[in-house]
Each structure stands twice: as C-alpha cells, then as structure tokens.
N, C-alpha and C positions, 0 to 999 in steps of 0.2 A: 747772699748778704754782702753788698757794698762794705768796703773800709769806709767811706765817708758817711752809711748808716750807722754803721757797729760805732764810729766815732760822735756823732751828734747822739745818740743813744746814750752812751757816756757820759759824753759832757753833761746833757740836760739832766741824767738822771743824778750825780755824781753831788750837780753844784743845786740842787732842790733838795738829795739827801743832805747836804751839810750844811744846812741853817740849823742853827743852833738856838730851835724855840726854847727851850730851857731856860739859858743863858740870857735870853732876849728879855721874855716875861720875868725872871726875878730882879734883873738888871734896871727894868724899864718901873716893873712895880714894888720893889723894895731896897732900889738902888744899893743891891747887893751884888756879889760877882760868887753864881751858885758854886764854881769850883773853888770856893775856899772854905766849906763848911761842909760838913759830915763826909762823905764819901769822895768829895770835889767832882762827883762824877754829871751831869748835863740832864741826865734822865728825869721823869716822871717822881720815883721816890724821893731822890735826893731836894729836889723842888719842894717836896711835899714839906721838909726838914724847915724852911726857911718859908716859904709863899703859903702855906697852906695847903687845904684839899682843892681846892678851888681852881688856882695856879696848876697844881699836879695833875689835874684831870686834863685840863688844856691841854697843857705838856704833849701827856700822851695821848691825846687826838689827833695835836698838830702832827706829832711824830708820826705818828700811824700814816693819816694824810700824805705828808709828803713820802714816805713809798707808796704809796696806793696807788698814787693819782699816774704817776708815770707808766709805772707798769698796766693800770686800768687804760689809758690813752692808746700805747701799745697794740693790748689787744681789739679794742672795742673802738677804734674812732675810725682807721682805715688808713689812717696817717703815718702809719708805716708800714711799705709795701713786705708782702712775703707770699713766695709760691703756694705755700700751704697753712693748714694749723698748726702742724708741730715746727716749720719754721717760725711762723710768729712767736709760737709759746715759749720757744728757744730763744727768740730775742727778747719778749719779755720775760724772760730770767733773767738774762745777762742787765738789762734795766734793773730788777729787783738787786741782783748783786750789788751792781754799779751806788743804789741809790743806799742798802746798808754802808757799805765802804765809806762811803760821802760822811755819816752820820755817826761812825764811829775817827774817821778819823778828815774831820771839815777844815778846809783850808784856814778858814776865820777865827779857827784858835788853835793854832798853827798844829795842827793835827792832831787834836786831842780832845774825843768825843765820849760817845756814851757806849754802852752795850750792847745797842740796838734791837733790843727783846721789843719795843714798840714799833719801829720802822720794821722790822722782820715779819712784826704779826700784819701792818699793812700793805707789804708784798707777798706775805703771802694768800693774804684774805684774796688779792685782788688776782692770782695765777690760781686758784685751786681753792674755794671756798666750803666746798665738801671738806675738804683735805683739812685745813685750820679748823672747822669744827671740832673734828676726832682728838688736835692737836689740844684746841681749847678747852674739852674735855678731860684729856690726860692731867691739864693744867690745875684744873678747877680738885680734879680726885687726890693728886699729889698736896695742893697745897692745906686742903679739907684734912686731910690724914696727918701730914707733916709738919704744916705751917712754913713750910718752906719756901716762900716767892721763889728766891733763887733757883732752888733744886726744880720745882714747876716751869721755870720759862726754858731749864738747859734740857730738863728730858722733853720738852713742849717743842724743843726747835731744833733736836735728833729726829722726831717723828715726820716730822711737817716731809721731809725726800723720802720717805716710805709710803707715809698714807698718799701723798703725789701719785706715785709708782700704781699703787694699788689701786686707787679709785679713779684717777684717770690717766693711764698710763697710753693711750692711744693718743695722748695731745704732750706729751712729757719724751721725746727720745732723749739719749743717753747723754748728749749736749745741755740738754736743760735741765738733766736731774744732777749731774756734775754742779754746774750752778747753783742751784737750790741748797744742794749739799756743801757748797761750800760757803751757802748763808751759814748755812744752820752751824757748820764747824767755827766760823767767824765771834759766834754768838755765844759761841762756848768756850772758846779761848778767851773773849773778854770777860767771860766770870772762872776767871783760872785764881780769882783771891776768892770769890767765894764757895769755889771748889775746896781750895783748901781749908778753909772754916768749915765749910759741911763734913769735911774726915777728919780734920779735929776736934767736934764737937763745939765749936764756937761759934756757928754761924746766926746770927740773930731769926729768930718766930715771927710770923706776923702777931701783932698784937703783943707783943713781949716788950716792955719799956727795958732801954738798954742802961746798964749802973751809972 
C-alpha cells in the first residue's frame, strides 16, 4: 500500500463522507438551518423534527450512500490496486473509516456533523453484508423490546467487528478489524449524551411524544 494510495483513499473517501445531506435538503427545502432545532445534530431524525418523513428518509439514504459507494468502488471496481483480498479489504476499511470521520466531523460546517449510525451502516453494508445483517437484526430486537433507536444503533455498531471476525474473517486481518472497530467506537462516543440519558432514565422511546 502506496502513501499516495492510502492518501487519495482519504481524501476521496473523507471529502464524499462530509457532505452534509441533512443540512443541504432542510436548508434548500425549508430554508431552515437543521443545527438549530431539536438536537442541532445533521442526521436522518433530527431532519425528520423540521422536513418531515419524507426529507429524513433521503437523509438517510444519501448518508448510507455516500459510505457505501467508496468503500463498494474499492472493493468491487479494480480501481484500487492490491496484492490480495485481505489487502484490499484493509483498504477498504481504512476508506469506510475515512468516509465516517468525513460525516461526523465535515469540513463544510466547520467540523461539526452527525453520529454517523447511517454512513457506518453503509460502510458497513458495503465491507461485510452478512455481518450488518446479524447487526441489523440486533438493531430491529433491541429497539422492538426497548424502543430505544439510540441503545439499538450503539450495541448494532459494537457488533458489526465481531460478526466481521466471525463470518468473514479470512478477508478481515487484524488491520481492518482495528478500523472497523474504530468505526464502531467513533459511533459510540458520538451518543456519549445519549448514553447518558439511557442511565438516567431520560432518554426518549420511539414513538413517545416528548413534554
């Protein structure tokens, strides 16, 4: 692996994770500016607060989208050379990384993004799509039981470097599950308030209208 690969990798994947759909579609269709109302946070629900369902599903397609697409080019185009599969799969983590990092913290408002539970599920859909199933399952059981979104995408994006490991760990060396793991710990330290709500007892339900 070239510096000037591992570098174009970066750049491309860094400055595609840090478009701020969010920001763009509430900005552009309800000439509102999404970080100053509910959460101020760029993501899929906070959208949902101000633009609708409608707006929030976009959100989080485009989001999904732009990690997917990098990390899917990566592996699947040829366009980035590597000796083997678990070199590639190594770079495309390091891309999946690169394009979370972008999308929590985008140069375009002046580093201050979202949580990345959408960009994370579409690098991870696109490095391991066995793997995100198992994840999107844990996801779907937690939030059926708890009503918890939050609690659902932080134990959904712990799992995602295990079930890797476990299901395909012949394309995952220990370079790319570092990466992977350090999506998943990214994603969790940005719901470090809603952490805290969930052990206080304060954290909002789905479905729960808030006082």
């Amino acid at each position: 692996m070239s510096i000037p690969t591992l570098a174009a990798i970066a750049a491309a994947s860094y400055l595609l994770g840090s478009i701020p759909f969010g920001y763009i579609l509430v900005r552009s269709c309800q000439g509102i500016d999404v970080r100053s109302i509910g959460s101020g946070n760029i993501g899929a629900t906070n959208v949902a607060r101000t633009g609708g369902k409608k707006l929030a599903i976009l959100t989080l397609l485009l989001d999904a989208l732009k990690g997917w697409l990098p990390v899917f080019v990566i592996l699947h185009t040829g366009l980035v050379p590597a000796a083997s599969a678990a070199e590639l799969h190594t770079l495309a983590s390091f891309s999946a990384l690169m394009a979370v990092v972008g999308h929590m913290f985008p140069v375009w408002l002046r580093f201050k993004g979202g949580k990345g539970v959408a960009t994370g599920l579409g690098v991870f859909l696109a490095l391991a799509p066995w793997a995100i199933l198992c994840c999107l399952a844990l996801f779907l059981a937690v939030v059926a039981v708890t009503r918890y979104v939050s609690l659902g995408s932080i134990l959904a994006a712990v799992l995602f470097p295990l079930a890797a490991w476990e299901l395909e760990r012949g394309l995952f060396p220990a370079p790319a599950l570092a990466m992977c793991a350090a999506v998943a710990l990214l994603v969790v330290v940005r719901h470090h308030q809603n952490i805290g709500r969930l052990l206080a007892g304060t954290e909002h339900r789905l479905g729960e209208r808030k006082a």
